[in-house]
Backbone as CSV, one residue per row, in Angstrom:
resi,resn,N_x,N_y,N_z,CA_x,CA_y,CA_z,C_x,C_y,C_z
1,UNK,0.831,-1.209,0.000,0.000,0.000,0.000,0.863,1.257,0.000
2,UNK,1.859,0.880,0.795,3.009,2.236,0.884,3.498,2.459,-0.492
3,UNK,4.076,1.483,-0.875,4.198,1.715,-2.633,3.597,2.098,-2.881
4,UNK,2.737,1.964,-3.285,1.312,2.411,-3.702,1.328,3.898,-4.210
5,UNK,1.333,4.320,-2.844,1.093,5.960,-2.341,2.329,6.199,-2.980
6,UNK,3.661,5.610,-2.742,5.126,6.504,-3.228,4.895,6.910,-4.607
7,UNK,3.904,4.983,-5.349,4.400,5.822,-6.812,3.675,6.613,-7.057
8,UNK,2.141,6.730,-6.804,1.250,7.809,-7.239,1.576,9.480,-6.575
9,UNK,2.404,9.505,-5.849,3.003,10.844,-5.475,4.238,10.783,-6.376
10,UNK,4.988,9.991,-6.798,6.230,10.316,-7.488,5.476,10.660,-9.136
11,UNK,4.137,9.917,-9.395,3.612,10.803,-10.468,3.488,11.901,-11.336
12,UNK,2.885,12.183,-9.373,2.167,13.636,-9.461,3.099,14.315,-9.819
13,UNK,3.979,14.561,-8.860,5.395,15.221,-8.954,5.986,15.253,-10.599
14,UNK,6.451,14.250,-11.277,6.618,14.005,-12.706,5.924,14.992,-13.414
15,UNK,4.558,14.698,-13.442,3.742,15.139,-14.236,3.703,16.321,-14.066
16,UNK,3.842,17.119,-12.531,3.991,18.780,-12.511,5.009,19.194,-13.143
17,UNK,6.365,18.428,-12.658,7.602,18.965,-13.735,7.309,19.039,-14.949
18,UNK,6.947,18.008,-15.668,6.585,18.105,-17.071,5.473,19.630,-17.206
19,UNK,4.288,19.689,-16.698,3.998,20.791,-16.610,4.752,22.112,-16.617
20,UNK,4.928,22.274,-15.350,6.031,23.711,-15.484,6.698,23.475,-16.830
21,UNK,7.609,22.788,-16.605,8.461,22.598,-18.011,7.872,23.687,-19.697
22,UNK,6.732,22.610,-19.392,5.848,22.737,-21.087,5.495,24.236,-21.061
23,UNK,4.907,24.695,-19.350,4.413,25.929,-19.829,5.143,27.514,-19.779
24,UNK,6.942,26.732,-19.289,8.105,27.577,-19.491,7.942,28.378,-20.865
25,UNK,8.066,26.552,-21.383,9.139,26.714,-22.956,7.997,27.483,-23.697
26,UNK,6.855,26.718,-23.464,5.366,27.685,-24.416,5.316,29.143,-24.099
27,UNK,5.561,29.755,-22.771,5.625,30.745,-22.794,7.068,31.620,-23.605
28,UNK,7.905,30.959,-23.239,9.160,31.914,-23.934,9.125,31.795,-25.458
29,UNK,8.232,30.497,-26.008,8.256,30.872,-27.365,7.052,32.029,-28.087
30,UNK,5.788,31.767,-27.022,4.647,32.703,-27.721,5.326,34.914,-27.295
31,UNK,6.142,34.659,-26.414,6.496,36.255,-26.412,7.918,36.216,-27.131
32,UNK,8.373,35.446,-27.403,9.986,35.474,-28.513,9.523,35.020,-30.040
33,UNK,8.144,34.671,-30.591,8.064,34.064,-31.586,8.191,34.843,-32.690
34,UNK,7.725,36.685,-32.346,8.252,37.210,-33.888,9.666,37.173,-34.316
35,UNK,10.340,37.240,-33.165,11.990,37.454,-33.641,12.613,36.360,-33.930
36,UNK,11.856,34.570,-33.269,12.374,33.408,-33.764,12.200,33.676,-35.567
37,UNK,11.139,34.403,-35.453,10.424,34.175,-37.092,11.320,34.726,-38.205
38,UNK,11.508,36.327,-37.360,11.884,37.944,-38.424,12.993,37.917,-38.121
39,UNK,14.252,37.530,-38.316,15.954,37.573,-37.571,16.097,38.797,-38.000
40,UNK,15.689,39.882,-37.657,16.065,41.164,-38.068,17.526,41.460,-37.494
41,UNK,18.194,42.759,-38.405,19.451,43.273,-38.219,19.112,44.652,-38.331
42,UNK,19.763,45.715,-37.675,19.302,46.927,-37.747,20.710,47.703,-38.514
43,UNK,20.585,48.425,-39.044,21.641,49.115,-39.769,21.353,50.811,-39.228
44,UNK,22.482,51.447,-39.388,22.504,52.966,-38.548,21.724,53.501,-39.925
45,UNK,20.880,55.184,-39.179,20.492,56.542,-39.929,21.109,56.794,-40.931
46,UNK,22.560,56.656,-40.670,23.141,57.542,-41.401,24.020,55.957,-42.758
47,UNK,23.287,54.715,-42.441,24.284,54.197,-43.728,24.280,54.732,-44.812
48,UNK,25.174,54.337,-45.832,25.187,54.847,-47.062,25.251,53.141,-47.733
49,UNK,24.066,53.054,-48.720,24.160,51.977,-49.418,25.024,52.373,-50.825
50,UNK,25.400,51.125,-50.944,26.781,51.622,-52.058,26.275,50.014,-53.350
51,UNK,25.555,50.487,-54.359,25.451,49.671,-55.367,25.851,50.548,-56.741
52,UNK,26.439,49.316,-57.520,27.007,50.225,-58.941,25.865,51.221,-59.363
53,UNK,24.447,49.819,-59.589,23.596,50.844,-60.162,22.447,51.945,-60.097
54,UNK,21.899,52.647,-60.632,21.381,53.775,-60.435,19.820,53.495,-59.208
55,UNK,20.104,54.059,-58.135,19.357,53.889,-57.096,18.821,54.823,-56.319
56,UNK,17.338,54.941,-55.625,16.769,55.758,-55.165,16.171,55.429,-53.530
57,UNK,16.575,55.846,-52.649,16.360,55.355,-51.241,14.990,56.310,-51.069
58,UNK,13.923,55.402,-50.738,12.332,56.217,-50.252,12.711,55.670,-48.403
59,UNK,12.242,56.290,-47.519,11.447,56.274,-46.883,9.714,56.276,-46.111
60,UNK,8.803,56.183,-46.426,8.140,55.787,-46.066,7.174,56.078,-44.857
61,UNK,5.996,57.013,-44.663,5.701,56.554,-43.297,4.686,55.580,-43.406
62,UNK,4.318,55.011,-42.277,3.148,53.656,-41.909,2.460,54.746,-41.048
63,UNK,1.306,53.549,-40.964,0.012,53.859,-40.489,0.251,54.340,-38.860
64,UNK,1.104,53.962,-38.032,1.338,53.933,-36.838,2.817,55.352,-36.782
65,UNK,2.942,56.005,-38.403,4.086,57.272,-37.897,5.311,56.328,-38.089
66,UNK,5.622,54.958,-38.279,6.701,54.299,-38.509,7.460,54.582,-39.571
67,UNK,8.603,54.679,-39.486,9.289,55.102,-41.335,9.910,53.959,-41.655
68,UNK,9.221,53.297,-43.465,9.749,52.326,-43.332,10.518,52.388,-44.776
69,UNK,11.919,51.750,-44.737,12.653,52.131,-46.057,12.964,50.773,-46.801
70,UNK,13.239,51.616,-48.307,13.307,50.709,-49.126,14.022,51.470,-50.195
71,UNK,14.760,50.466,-50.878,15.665,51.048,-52.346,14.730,50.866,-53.823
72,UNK,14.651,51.689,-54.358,14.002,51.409,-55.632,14.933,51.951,-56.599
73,UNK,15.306,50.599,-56.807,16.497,50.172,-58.627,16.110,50.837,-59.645
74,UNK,16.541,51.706,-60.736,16.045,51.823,-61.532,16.948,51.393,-63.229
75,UNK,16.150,50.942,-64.094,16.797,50.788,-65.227,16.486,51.913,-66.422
76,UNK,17.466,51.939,-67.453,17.546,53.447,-68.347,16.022,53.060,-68.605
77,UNK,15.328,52.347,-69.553,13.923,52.329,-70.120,13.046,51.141,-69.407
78,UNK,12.200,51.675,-68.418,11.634,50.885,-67.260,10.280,50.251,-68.158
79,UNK,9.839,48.970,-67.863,8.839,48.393,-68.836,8.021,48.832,-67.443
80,UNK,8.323,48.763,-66.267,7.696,48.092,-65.064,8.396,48.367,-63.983
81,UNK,7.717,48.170,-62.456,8.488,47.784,-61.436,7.850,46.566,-60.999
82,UNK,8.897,46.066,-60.405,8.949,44.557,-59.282,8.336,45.047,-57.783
83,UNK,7.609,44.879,-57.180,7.601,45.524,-56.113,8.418,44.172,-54.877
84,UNK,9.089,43.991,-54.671,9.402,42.567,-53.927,9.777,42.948,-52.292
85,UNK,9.264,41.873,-51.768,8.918,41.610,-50.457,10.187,40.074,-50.348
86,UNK,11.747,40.614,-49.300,12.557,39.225,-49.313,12.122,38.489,-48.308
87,UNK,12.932,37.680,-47.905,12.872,36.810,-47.021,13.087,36.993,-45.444
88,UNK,13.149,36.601,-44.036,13.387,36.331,-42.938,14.437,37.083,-42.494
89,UNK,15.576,37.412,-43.591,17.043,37.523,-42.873,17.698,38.300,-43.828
90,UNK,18.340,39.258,-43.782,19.582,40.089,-43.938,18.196,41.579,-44.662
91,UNK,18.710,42.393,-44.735,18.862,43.739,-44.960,19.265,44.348,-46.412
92,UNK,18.360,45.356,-47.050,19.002,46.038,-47.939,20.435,46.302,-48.712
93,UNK,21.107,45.935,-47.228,22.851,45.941,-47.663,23.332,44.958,-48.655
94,UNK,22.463,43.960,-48.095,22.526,42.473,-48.948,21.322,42.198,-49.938
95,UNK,20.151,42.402,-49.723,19.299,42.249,-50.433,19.335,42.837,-52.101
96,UNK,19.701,43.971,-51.841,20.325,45.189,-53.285,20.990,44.323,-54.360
97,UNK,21.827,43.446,-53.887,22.546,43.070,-55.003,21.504,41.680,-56.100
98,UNK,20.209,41.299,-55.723,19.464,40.827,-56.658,18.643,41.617,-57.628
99,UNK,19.353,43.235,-57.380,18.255,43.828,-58.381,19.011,43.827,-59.647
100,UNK,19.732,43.264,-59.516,20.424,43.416,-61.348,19.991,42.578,-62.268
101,UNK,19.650,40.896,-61.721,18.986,40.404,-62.148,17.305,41.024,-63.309
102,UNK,16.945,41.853,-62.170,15.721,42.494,-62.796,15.466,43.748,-63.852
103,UNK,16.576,44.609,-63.326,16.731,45.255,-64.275,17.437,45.263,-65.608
104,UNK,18.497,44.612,-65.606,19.039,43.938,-66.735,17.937,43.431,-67.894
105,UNK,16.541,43.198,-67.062,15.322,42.377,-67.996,14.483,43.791,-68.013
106,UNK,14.831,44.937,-67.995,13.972,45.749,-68.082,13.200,46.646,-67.545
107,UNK,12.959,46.066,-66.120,12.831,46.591,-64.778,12.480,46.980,-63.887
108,UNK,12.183,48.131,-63.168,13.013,48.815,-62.063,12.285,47.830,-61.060
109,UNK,13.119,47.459,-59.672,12.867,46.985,-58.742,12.662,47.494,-57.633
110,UNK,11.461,47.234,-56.639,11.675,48.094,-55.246,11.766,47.249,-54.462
111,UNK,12.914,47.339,-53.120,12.705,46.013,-52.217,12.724,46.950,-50.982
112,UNK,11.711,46.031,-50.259,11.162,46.818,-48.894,11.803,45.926,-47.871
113,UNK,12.960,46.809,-46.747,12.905,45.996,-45.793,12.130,46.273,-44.590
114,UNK,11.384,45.195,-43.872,10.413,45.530,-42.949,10.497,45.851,-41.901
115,UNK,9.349,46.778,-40.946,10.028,47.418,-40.183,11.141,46.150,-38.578
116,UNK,11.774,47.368,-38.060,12.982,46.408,-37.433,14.313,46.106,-38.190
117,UNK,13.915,46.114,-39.836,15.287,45.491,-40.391,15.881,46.762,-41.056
118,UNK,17.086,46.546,-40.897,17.810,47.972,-42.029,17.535,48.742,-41.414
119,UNK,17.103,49.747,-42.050,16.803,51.410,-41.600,15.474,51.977,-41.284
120,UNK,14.667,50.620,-41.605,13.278,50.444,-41.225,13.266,50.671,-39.316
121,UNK,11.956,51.453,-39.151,11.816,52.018,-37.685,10.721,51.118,-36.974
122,UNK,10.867,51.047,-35.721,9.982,49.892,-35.188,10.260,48.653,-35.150
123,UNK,9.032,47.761,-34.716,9.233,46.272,-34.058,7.588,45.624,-34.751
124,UNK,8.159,44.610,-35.003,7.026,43.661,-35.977,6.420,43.265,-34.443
125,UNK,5.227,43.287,-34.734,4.431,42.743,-33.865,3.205,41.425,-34.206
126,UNK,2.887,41.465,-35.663,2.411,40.356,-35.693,1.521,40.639,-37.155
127,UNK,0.738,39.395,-38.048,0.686,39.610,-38.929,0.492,40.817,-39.467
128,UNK,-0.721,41.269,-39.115,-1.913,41.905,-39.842,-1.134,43.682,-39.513
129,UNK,-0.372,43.772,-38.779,0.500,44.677,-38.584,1.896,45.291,-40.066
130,UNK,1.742,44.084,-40.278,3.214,43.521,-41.307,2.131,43.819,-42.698
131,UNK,0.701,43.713,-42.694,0.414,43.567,-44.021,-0.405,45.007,-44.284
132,UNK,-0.646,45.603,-43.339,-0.722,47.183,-43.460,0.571,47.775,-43.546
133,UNK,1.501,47.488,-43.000,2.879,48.235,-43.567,2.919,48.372,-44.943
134,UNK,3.073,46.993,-45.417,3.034,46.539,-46.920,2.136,47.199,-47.739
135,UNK,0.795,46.883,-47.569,0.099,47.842,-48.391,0.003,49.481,-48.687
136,UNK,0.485,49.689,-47.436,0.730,51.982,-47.424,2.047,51.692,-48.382
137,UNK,2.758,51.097,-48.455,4.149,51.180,-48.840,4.039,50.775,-50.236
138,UNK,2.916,49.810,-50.571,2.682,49.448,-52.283,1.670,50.302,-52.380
139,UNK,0.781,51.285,-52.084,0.116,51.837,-52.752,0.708,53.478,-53.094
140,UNK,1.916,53.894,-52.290,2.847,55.064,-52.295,3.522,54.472,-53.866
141,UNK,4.037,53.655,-54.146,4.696,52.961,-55.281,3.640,53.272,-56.277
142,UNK,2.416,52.682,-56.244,1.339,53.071,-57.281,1.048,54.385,-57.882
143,UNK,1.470,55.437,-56.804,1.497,56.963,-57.258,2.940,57.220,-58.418
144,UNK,3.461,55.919,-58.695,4.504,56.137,-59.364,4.752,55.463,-60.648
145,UNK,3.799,54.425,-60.313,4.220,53.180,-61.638,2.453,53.260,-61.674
146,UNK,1.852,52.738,-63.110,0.601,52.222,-63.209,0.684,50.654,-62.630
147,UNK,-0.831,50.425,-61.699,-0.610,48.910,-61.099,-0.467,48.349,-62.389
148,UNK,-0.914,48.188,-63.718,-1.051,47.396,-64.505,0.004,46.844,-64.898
149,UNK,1.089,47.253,-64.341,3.074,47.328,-64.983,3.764,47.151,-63.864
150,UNK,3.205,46.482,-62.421,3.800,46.273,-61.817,3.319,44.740,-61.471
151,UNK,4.938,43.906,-60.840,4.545,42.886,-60.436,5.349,42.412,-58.889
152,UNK,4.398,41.979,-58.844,4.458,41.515,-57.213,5.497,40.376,-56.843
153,UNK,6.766,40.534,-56.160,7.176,39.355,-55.794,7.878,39.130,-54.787
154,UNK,7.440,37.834,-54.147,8.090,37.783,-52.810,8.674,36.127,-52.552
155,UNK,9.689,36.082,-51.887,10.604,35.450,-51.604,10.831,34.542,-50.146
156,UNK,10.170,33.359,-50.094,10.353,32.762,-48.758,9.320,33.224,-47.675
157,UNK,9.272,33.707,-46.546,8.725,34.578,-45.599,7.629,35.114,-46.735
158,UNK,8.511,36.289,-47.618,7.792,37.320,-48.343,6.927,36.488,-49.023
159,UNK,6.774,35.142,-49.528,5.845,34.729,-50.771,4.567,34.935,-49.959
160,UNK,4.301,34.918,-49.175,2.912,34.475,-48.424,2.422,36.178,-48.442
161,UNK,3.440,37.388,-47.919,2.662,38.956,-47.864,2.646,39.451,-48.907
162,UNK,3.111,38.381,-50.067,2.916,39.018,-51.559,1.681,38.298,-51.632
163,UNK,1.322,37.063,-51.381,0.188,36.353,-51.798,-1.304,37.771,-51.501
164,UNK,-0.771,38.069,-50.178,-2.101,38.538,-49.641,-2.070,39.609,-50.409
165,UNK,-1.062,40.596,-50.586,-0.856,41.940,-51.234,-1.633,41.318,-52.767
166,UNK,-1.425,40.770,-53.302,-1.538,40.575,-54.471,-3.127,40.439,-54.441
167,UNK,-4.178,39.654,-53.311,-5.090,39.251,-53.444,-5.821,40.047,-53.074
168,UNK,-5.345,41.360,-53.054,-5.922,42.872,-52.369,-6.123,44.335,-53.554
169,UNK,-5.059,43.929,-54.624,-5.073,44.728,-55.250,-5.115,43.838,-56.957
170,UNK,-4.750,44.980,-58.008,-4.614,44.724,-59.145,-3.373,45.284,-60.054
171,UNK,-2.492,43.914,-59.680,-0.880,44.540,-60.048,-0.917,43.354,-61.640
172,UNK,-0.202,43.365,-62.444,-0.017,42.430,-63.499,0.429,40.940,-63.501
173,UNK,0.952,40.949,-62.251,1.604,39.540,-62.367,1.813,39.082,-60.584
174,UNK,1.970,37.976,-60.065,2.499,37.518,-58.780,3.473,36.731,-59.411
175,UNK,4.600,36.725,-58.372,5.919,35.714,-58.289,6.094,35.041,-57.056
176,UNK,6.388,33.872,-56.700,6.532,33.596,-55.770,7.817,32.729,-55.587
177,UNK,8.574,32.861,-54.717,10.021,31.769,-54.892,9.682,31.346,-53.198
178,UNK,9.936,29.615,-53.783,10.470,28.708,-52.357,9.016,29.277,-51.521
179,UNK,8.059,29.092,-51.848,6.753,29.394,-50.932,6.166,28.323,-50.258
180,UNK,5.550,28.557,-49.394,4.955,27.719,-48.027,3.472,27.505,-48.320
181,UNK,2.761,26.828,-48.563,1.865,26.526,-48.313,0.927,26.961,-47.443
182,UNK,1.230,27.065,-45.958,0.325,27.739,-44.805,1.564,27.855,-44.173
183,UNK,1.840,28.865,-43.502,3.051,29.141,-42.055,2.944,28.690,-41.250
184,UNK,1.618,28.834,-40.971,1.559,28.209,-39.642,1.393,26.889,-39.353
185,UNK,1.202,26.087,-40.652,1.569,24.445,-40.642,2.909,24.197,-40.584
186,UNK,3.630,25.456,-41.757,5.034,24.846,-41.484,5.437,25.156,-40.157
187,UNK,5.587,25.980,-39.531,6.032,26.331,-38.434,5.665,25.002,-37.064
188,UNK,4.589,24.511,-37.796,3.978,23.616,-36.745,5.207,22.317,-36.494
189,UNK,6.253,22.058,-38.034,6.993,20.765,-37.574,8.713,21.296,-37.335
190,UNK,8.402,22.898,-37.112,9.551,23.434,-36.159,9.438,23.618,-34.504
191,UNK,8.175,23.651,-34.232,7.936,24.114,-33.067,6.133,23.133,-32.880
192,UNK,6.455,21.677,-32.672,5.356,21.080,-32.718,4.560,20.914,-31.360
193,UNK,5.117,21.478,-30.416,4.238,21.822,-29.275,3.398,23.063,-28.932
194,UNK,4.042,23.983,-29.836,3.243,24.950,-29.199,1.927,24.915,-30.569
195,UNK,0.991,25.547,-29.527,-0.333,25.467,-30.533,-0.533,26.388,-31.271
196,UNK,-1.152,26.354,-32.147,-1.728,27.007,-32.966,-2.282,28.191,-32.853
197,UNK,-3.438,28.399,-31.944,-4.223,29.853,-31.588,-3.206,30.293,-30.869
198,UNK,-2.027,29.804,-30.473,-1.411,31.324,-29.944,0.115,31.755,-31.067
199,UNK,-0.321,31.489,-32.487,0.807,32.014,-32.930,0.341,33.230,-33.642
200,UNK,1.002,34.224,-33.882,0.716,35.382,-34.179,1.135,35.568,-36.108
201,UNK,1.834,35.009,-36.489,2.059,34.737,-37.978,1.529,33.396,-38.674
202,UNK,0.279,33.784,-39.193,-0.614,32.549,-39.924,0.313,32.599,-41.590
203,UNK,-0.243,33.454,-42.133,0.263,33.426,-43.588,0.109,32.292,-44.549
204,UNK,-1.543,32.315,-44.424,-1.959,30.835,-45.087,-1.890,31.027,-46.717
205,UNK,-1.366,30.931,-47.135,-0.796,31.204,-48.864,-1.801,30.819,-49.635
206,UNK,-2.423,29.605,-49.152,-3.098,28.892,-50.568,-4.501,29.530,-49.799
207,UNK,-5.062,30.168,-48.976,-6.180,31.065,-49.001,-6.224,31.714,-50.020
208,UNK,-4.904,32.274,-50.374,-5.326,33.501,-50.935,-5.080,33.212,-52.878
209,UNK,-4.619,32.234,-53.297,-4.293,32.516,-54.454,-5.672,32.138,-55.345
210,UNK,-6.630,31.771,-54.560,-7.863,31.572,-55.634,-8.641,32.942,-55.608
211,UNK,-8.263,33.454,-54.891,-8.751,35.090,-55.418,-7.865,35.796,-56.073
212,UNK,-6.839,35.878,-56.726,-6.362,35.829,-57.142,-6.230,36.155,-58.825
213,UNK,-6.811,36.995,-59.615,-7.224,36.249,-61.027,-5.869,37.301,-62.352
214,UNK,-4.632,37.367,-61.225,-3.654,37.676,-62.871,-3.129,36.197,-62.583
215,UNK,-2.001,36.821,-63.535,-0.889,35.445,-63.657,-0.071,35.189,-62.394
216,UNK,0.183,34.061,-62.071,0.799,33.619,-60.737,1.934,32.447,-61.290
217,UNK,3.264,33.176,-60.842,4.710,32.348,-61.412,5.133,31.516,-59.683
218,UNK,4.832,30.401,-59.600,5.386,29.990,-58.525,6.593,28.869,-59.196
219,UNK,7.949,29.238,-58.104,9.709,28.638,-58.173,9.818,28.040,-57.139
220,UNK,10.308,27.053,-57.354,10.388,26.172,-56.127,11.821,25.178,-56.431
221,UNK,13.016,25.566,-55.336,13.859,24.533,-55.533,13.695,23.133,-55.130
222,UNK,14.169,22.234,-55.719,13.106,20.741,-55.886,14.153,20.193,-54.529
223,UNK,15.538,20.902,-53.811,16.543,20.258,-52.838,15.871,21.257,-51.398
224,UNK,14.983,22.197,-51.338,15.000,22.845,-50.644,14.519,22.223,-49.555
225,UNK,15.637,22.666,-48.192,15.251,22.168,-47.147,14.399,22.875,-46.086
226,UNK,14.613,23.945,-46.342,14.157,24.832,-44.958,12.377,24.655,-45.464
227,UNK,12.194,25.246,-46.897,10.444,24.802,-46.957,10.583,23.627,-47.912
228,UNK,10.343,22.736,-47.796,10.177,21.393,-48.635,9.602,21.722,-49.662
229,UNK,10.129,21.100,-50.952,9.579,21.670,-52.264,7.809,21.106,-52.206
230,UNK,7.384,20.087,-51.383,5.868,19.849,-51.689,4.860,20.706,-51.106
231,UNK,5.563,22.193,-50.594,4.419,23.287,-50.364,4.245,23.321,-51.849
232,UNK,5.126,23.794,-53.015,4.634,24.391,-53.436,4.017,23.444,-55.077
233,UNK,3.809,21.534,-54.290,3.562,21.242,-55.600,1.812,21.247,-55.071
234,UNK,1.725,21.163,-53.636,0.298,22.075,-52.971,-0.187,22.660,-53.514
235,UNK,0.860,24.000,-53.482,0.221,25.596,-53.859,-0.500,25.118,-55.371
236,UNK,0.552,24.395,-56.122,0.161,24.283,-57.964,-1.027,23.791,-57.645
237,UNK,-1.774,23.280,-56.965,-3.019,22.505,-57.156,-4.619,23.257,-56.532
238,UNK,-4.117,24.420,-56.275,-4.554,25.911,-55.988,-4.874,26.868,-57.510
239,UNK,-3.988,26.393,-58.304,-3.835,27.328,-59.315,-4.735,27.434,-60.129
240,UNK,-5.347,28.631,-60.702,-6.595,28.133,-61.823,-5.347,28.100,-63.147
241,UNK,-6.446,28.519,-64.155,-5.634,28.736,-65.631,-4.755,29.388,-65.516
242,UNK,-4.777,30.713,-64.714,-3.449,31.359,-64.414,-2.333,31.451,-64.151
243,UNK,-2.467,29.904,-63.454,-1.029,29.677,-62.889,0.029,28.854,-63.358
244,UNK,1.323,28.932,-62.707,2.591,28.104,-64.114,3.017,27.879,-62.701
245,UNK,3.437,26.909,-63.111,4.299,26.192,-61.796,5.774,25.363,-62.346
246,UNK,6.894,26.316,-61.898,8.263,25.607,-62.284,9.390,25.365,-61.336
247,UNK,9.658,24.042,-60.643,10.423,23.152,-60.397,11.387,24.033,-60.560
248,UNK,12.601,23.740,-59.904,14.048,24.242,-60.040,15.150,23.243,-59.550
249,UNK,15.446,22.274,-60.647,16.891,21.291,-60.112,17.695,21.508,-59.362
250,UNK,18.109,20.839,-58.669,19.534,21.080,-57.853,18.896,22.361,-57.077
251,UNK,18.203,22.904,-56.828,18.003,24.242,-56.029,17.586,24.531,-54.911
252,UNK,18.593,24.824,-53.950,18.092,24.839,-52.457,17.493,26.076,-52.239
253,UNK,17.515,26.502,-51.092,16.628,27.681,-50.427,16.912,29.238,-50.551
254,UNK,18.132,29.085,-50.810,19.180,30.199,-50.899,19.790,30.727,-51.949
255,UNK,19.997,31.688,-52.929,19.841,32.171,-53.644,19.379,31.643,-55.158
256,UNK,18.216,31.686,-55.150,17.331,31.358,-56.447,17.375,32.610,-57.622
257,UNK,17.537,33.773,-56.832,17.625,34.824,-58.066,19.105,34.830,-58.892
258,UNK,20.411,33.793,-58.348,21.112,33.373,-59.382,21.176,32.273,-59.978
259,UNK,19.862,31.868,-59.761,19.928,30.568,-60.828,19.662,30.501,-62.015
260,UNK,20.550,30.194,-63.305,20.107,30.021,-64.296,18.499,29.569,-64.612
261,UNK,18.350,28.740,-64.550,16.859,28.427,-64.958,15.983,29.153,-64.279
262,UNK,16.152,29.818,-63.331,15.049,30.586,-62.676,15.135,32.343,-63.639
263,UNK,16.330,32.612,-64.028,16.767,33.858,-64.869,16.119,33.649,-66.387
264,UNK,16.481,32.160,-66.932,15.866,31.922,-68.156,14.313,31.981,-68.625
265,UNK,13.314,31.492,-67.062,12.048,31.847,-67.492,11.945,33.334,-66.931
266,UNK,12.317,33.904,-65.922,11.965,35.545,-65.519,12.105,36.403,-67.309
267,UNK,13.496,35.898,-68.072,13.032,36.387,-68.926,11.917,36.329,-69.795
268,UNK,11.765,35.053,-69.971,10.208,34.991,-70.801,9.113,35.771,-70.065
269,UNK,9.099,35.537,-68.924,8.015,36.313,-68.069,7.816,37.790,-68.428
270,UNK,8.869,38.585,-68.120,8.825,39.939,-68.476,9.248,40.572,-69.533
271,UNK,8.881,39.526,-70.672,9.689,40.017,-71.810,8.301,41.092,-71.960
């Protein structure tokens, strides 16, 4: 009987540790989860970005008085701008050097880094925060380019706030590279304990592409590890007539805007 009692108290005990434990780690991830998400880097007021080619630094305010910056590339005879939204990690400093790719095809590119990163002011707080930034910041662009000549593209993280941007307005084209399916599924087999209603970045992708009705270019490296290439043979099955869906050999997660075959159809795209 004494047994008895030891083990059902050595249980209890167990089972509280495990408790505390679970509702440590759940807590330090639901108040650390934008910055697990956004690895932002902050760069000083006063940098000076230094690219060969011809470039125009906007600033920006947001809805909340935030100033948020971005470089817009320009080429001698512009067909277009790119409006592109990158990925999770690095800054304008680094980001800049994929606009040659685009303009070389004609052009001009704008890449927004979000607020927290670069020279961008403020702290991401959670989606719907991130997709009003985005939109004051693409519709300031619209006072500049006709939507009909601009195309939307976003990269990793970004494919999903281009999805929504795109499914909000009327730009000519969506791009999407290395895209996720839902975030918050993927996120689910990085962090498979914590639940669901308390994550603050959903970014369900394939919501949005059936509203959707221009052309939609989704790239997907077929080696990629960080999002597994079968989000985006998902996403293809989302697609109406609009959509083209192209595979990328050998292509991991990380720089797709120098990949040959990904350069060979962008040209057909924006020819």
């Amino acid at each position: 009987m004494e047994i008895l009692k030891t083990f059902k108290f050595l249980t209890i005990v167990l089972l509280g540790f495990f408790v505390v434990i679970y509702v440590a780690v759940t807590s330090y991830v639901y108040f650390n989860q934008v910055e697990m998400v956004f690895q932002s880097a902050a760069l000083s007021k006063d940098y000076k970005f230094e690219y060969q080619q011809k470039f125009e630094e906007l600033n920006i305010k947001s809805f909340d008085g935030v100033y948020l910056n971005g470089l817009l590339f320009k080429t001698e005879k512009s067909k277009g701008l790119i409006f592109y939204l990158h990925g999770n990690a690095g800054t304008l400093e680094t980001w800049g050097k994929i606009a040659k790719t685009y303009t070389n095809l004609g052009y001009d590119i704008f890449i927004l880094d979000y607020r927290s990163f670069g020279k961008s002011e403020g702290e991401i707080e959670n989606e719907e925060q991130l997709n009003k930034d985005i939109s004051i910041v693409y519709r300031t662009l619209v006072k500049r380019y006709s939507e009909n000549k601009i195309i939307i593209a976003g990269y990793s993280i970004g494919s999903g706030l281009a999805a929504i941007l795109a499914s909000e307005n009327k730009p000519k084209a969506l791009i999407l590279q290395s895209p996720y399916y839902s975030f918050i599924e993927l996120s689910s087999t990085k962090v498979p304990f914590f639940p669901d209603f308390m994550k603050k970045i959903h970014l369900e992708t394939y919501r949005y592409l059936p509203k959707i009705n221009v052309p939609i270019y989704i790239f997907h490296g077929m080696k990629d590890e960080l999002i597994p290439f079968k989000n985006s043979i998902r996403l293809s099955k989302e697609l109406k007539s609009n959509g083209h869906f192209y595979p990328l050999k050998d292509q991991g997660h990380i720089g797709m805007n120098e990949n040959n075959d990904f350069q060979k159809q962008l040209e057909i795209i924006l020819e």
